[in-house]
DSSP file (Angstrom, degrees, kcal/mol; ACC not computed):
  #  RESIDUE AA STRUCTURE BP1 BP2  ACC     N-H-->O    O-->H-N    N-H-->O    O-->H-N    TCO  KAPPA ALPHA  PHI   PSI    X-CA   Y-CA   Z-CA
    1    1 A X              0   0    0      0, 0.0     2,-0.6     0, 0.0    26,-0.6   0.000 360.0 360.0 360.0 133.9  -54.0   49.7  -36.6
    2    2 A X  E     -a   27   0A   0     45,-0.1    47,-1.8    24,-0.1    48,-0.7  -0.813 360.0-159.0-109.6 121.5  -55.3   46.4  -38.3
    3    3 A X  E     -ab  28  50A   0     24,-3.8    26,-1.2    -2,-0.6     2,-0.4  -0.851   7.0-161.0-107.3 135.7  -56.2   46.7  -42.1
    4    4 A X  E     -ab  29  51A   0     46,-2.8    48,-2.0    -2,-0.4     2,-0.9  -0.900   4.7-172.2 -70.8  89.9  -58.3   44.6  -44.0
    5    5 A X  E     -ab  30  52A   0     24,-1.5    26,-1.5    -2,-0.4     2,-0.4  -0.455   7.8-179.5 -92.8 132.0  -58.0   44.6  -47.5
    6    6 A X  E     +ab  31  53A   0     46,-3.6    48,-1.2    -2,-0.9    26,-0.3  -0.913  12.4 160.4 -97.6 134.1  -60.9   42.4  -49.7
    7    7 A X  E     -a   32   0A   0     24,-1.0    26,-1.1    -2,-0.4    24,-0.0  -0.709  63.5 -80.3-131.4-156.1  -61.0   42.2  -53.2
    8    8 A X  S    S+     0   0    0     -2,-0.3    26,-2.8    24,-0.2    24,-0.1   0.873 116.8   5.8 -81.1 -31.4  -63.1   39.1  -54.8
    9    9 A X  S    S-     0   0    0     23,-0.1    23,-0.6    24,-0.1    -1,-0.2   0.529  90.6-118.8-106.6  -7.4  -60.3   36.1  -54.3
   10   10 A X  S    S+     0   0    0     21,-0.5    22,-0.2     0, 0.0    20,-0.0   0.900  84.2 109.4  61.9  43.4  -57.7   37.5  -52.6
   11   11 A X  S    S+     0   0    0     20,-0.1    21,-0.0     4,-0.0    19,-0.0   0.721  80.6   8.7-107.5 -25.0  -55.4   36.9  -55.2
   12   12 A X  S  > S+     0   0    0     89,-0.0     4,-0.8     0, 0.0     5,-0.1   0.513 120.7  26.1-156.3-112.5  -54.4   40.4  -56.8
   13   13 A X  H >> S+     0   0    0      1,-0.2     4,-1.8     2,-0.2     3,-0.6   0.978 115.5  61.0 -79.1 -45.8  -55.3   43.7  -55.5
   14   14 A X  H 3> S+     0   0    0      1,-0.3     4,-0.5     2,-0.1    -1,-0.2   0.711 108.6  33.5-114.0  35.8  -55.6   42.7  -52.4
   15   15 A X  H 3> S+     0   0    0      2,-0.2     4,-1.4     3,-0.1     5,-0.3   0.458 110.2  63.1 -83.9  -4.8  -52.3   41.4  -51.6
   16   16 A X  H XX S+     0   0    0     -4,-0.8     4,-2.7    -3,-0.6     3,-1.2   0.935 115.3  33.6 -88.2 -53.9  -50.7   43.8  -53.5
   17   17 A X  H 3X S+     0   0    0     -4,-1.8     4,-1.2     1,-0.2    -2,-0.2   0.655 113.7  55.6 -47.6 -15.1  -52.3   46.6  -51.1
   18   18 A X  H 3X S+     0   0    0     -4,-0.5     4,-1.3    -5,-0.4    -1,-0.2   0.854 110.9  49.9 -71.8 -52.1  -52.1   44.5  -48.0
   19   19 A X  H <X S+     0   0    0     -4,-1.4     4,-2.8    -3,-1.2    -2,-0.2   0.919 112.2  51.0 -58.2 -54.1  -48.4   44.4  -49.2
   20   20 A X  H  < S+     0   0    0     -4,-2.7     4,-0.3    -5,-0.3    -1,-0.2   0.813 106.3  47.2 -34.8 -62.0  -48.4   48.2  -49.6
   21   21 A X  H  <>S+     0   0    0     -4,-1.2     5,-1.3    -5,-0.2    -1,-0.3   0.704 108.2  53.9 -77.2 -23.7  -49.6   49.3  -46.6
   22   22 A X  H ><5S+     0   0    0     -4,-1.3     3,-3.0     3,-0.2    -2,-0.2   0.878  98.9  63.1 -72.7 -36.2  -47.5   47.2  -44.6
   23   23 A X  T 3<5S+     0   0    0     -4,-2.8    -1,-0.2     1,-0.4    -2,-0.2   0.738 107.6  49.5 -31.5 -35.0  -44.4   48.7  -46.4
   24   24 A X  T 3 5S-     0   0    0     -4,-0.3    -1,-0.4    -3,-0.2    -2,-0.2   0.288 129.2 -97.7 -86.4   2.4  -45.8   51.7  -44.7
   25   25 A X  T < 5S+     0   0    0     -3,-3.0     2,-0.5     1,-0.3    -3,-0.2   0.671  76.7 127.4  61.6  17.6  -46.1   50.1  -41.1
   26   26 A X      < -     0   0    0     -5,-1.3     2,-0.3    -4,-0.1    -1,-0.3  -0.973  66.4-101.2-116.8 155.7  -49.2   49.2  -40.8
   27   27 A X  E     -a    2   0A   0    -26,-0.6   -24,-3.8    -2,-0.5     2,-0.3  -0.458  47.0-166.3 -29.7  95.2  -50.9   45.6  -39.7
   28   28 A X  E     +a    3   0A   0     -2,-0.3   -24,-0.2   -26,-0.2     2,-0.2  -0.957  21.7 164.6-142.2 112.1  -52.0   44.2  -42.9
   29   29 A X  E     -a    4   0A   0    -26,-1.2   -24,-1.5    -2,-0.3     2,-0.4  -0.758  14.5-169.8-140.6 146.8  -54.3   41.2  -43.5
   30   30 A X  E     +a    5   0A   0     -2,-0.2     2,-0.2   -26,-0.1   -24,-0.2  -0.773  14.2 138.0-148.3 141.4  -56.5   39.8  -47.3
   31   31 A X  E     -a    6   0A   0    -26,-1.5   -24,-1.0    -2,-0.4   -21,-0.5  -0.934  44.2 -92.6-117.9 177.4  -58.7   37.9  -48.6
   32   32 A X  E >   -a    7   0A   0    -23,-0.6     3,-2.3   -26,-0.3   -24,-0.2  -0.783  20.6-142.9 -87.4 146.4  -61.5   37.4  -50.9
   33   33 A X  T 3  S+     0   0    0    -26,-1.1     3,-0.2    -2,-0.3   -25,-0.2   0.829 108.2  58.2 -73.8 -19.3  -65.0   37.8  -49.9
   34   34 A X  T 3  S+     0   0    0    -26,-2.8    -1,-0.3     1,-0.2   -25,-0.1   0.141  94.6  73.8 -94.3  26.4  -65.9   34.7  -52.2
   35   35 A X    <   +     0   0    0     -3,-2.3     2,-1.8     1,-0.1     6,-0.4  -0.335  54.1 134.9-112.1  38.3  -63.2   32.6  -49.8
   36   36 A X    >   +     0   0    0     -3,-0.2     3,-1.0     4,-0.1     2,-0.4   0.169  22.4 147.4 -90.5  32.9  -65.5   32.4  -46.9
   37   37 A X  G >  S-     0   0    0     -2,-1.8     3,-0.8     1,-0.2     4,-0.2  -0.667  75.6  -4.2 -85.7 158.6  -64.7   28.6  -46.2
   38   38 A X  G 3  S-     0   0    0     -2,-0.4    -1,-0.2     1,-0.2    -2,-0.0   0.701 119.2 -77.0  42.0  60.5  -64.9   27.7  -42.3
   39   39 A X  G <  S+     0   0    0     -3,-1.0    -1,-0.2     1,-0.1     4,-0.1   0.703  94.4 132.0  78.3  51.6  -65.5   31.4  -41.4
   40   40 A X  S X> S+     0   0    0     -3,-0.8     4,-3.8    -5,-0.3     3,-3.0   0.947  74.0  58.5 -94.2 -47.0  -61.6   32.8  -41.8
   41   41 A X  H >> S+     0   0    0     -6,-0.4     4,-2.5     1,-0.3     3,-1.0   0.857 110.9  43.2 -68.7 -58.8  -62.7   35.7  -43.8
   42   42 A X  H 34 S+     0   0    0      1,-0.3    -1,-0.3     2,-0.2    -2,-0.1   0.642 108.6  59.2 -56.6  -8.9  -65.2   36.9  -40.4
   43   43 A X  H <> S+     0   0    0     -3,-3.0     4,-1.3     2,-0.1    -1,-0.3   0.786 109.4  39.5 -86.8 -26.0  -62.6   36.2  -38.4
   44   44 A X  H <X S+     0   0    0     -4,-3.8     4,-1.6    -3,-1.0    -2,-0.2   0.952 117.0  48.1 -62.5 -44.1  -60.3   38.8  -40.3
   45   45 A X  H  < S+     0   0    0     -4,-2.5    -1,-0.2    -5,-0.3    -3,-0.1   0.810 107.1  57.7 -75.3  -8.6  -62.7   41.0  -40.6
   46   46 A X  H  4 S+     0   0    0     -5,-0.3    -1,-0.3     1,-0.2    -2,-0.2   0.921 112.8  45.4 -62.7 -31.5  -63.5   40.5  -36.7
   47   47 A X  H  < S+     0   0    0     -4,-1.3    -1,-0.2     2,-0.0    -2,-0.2   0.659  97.5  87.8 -96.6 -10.3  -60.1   41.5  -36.1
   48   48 A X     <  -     0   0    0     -4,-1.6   -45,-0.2   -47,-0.1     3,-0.1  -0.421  53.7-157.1 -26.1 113.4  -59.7   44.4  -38.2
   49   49 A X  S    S+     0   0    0    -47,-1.8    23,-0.5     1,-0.2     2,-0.3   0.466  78.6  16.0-113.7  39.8  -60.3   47.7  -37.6
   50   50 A X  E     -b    3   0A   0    -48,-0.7   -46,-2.8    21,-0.1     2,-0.3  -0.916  69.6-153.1-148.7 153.3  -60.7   49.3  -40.8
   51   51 A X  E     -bc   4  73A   0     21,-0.5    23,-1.1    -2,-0.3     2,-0.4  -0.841   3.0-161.3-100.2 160.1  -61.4   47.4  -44.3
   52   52 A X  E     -b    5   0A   0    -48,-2.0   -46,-3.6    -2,-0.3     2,-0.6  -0.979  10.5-164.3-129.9 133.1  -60.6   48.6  -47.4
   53   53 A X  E     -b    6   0A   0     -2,-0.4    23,-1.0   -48,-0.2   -46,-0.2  -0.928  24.4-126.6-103.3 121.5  -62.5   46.9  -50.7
   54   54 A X  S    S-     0   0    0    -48,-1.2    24,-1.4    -2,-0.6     2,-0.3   0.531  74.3 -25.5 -49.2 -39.0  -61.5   47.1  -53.9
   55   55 A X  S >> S-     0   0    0     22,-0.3     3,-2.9   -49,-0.1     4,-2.3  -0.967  80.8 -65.4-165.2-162.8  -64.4   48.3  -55.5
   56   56 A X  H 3> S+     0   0    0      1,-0.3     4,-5.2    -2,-0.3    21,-0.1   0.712 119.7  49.1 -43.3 -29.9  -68.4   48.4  -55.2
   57   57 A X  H 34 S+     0   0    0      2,-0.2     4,-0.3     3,-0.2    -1,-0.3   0.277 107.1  51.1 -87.3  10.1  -69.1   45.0  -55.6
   58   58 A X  H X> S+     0   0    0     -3,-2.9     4,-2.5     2,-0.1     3,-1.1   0.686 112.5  49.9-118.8 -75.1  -66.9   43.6  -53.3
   59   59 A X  H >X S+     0   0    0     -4,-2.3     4,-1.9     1,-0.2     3,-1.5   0.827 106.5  48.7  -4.8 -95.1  -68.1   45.8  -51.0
   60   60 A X  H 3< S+     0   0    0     -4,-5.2     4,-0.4     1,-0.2    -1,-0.2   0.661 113.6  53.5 -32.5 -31.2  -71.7   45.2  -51.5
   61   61 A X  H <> S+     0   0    0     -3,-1.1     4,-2.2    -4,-0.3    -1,-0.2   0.853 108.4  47.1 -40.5 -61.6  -70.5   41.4  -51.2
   62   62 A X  H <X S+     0   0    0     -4,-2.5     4,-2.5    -3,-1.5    -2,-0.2   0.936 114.3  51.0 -63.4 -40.1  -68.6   42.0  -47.7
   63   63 A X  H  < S+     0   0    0     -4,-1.9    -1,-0.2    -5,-0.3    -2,-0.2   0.782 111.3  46.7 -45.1 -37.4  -71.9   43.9  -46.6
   64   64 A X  H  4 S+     0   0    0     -4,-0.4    -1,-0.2    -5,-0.4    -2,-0.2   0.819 126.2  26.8 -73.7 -44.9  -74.3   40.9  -47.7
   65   65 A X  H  < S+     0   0    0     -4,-2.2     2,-0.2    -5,-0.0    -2,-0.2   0.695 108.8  54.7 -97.8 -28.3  -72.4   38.4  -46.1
   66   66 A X  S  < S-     0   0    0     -4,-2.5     2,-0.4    -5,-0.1     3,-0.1  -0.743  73.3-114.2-115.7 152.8  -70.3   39.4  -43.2
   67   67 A X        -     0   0    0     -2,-0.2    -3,-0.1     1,-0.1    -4,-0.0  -0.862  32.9-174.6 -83.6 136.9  -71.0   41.1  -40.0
   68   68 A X    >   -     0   0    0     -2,-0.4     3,-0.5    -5,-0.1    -1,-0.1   0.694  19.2-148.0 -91.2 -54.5  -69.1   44.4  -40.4
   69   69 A X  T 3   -     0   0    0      1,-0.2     3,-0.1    -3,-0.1    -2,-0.0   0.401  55.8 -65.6 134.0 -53.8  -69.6   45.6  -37.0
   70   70 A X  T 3  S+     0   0    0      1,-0.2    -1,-0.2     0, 0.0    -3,-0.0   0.302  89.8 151.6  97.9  -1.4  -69.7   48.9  -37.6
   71   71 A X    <   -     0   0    0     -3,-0.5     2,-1.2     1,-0.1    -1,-0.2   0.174  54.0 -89.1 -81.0-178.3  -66.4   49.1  -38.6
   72   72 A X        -     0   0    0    -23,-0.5   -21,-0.5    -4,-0.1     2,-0.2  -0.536  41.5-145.9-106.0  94.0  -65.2   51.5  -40.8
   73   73 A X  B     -c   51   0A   0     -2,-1.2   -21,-0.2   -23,-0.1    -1,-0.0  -0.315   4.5-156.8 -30.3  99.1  -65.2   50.9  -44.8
   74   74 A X        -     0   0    0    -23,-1.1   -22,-0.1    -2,-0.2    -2,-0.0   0.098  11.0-162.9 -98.9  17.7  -63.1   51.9  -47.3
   75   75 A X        +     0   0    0      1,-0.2   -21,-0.2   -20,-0.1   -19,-0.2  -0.002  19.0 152.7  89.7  29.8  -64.2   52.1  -51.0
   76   76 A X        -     0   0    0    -23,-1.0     2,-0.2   -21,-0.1    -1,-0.2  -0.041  33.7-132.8-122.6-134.7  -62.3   52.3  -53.7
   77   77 A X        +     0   0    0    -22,-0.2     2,-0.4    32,-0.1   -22,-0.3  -0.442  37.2 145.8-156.9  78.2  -62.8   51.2  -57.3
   78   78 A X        -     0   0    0    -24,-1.4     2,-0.6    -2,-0.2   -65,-0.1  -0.901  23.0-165.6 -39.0  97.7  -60.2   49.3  -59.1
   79   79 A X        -     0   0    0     -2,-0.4     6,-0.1     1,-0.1    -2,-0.0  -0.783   5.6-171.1-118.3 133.8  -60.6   46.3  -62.0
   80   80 A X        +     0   0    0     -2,-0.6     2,-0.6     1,-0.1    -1,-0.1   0.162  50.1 115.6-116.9  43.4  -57.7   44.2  -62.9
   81   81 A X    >>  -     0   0    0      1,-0.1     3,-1.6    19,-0.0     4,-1.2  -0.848  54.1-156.8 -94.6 111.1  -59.4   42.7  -65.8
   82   82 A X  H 3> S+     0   0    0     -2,-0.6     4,-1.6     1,-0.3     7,-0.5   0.751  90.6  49.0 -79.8 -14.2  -57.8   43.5  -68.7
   83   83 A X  H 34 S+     0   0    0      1,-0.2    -1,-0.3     2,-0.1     8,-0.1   0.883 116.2  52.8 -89.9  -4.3  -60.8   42.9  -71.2
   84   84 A X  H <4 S+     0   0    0     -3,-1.6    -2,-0.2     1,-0.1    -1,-0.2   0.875 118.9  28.2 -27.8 -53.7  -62.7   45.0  -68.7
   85   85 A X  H  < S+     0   0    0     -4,-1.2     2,-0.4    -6,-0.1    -3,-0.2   0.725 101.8  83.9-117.0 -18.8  -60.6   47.6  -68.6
   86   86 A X  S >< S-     0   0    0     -4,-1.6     3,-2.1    -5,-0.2     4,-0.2  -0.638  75.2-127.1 -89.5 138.8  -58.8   47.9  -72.1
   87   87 A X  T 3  S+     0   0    0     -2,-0.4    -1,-0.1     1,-0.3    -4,-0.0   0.722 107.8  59.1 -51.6 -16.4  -60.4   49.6  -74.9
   88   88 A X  T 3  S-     0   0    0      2,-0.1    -1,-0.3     1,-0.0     3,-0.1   0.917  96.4-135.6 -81.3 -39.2  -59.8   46.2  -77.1
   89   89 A X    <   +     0   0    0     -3,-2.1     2,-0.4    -7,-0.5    -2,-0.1   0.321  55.5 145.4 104.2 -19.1  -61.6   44.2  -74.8
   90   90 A X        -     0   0    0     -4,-0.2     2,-0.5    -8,-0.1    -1,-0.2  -0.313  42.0-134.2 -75.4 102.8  -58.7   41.4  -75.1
   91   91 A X        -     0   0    0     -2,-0.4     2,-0.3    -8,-0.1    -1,-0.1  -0.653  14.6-149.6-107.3 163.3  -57.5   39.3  -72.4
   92   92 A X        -     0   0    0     -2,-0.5     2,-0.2     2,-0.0   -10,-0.2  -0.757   8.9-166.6-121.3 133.0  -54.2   38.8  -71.8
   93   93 A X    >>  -     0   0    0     -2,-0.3     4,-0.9     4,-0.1     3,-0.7  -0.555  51.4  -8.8-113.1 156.9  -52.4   35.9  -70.4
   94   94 A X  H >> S+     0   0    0      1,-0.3     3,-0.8    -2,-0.2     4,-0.7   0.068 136.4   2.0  37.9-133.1  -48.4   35.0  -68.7
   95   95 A X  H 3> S+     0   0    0      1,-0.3     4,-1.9     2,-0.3    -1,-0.3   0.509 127.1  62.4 -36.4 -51.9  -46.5   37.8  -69.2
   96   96 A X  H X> S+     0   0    0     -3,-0.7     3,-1.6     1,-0.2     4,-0.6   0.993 113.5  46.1 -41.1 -72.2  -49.3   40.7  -71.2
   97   97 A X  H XX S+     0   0    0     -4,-0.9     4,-1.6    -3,-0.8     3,-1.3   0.783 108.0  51.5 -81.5 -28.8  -51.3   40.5  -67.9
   98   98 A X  H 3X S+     0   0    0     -4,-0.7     4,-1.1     1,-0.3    -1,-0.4   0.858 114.1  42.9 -83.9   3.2  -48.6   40.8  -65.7
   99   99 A X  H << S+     0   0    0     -4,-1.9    -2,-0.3    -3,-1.6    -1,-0.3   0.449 109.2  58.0 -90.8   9.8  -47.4   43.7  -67.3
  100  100 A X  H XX S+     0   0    0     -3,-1.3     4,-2.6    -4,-0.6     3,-0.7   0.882 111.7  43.5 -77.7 -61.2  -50.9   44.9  -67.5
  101  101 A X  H 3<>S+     0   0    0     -4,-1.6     5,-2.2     3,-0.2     6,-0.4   0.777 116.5  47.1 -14.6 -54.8  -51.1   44.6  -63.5
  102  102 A X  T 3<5S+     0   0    0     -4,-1.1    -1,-0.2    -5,-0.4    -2,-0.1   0.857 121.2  31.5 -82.3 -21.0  -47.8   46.1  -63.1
  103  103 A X  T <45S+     0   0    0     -3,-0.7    -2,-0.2    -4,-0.2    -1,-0.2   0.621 136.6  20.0-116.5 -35.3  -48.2   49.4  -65.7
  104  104 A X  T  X5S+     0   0    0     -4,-2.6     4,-1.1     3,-0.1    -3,-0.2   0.778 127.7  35.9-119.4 -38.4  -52.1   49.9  -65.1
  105  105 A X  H  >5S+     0   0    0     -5,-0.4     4,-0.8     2,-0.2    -3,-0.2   0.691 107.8  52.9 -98.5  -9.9  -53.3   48.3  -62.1
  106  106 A X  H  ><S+     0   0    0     -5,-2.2     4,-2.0     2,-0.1     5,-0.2   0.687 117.4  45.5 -59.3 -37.9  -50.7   48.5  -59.2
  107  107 A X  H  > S+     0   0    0     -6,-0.4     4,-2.3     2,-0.2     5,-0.4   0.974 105.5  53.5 -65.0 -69.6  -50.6   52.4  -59.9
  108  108 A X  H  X S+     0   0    0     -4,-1.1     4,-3.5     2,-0.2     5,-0.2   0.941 106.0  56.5 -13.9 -82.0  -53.7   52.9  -60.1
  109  109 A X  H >X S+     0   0    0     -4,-0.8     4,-1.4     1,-0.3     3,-0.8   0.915 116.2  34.0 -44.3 -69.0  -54.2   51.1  -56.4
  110  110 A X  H 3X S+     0   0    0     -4,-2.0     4,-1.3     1,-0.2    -1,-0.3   0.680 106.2  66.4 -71.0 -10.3  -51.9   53.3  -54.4
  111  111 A X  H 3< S+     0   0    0     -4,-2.3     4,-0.3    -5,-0.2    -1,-0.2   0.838 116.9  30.2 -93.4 -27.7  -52.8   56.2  -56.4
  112  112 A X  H X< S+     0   0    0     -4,-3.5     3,-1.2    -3,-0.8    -2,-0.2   0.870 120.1  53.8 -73.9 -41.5  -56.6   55.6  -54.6
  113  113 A X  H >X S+     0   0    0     -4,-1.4     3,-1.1     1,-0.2     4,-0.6   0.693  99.3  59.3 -81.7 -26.9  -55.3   54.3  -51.8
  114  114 A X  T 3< S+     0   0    0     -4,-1.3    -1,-0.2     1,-0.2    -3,-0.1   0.568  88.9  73.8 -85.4 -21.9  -52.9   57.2  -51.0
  115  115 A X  T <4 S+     0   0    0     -3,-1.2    -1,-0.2    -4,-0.3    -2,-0.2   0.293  96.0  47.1 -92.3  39.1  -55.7   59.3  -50.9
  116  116 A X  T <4 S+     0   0    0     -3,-1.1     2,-0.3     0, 0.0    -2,-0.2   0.434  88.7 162.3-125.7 -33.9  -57.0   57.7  -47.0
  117  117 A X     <  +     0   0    0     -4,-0.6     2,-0.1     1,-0.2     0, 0.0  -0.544  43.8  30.7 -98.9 159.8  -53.6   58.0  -45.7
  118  118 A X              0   0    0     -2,-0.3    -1,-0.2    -3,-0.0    -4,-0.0  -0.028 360.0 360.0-106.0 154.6  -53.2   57.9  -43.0
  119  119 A X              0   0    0     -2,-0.1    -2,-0.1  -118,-0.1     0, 0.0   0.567 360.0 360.0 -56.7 360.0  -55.5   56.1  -41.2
């Protein structure tokens, strides 16, 4: 089975779940939906058959923009900004943010993700 994970750059979540799920055996592909240059991102998703998105708006993004298919969509709702997501509002730079990533938002990501498998 070939997963497509999106999140907005394909920098982040989803390679670290793209990573994830291959750890597990499966066919594991990412990008960001706002990476669309010379049509690689429709060619992933051509080849795919399930996606998984990172949360709504990246969704709604892949929806807007890409033919889908039909294929089957996976939802779930992740932010790895840290003045998003911390109560200070404060973002965090080198080192803060990847231990922000590593302590709030990697966990987080399999701890959603884990409730789909298996595919």
């Amino acid at each position: 089975m070939k997963i497509l994970v999106l999140c907005a750059y394909g920098r982040n979540r989803s390679r670290y779940i793209a990573n994830y799920l291959s750890e597990k055996g499966y066919i594991t592909n990412y990008d960001g939906v706002l990476n669309d240059e010379g049509g690689i991102v429709q060619k992933k998703i051509n080849e795919a058959d399930v996606i998984i998105t990172v949360n709504k708006d990246v969704r709604d993004l892949l929806t807007e923009k890409f033919n889908c298919g039909g294929k089957r969509i996976i939802e779930i709702d992740v932010d790895d900004r840290p003045e998003v997501v911390l109560s200070t509002g404060k973002q965090l730079t080198g080192d803060d943010w990847y231990r922000f990533q590593e302590e709030y938002v990697y966990p987080k990501l399999t701890e959603q993700i884990d409730k789909f498998l298996p595919f």
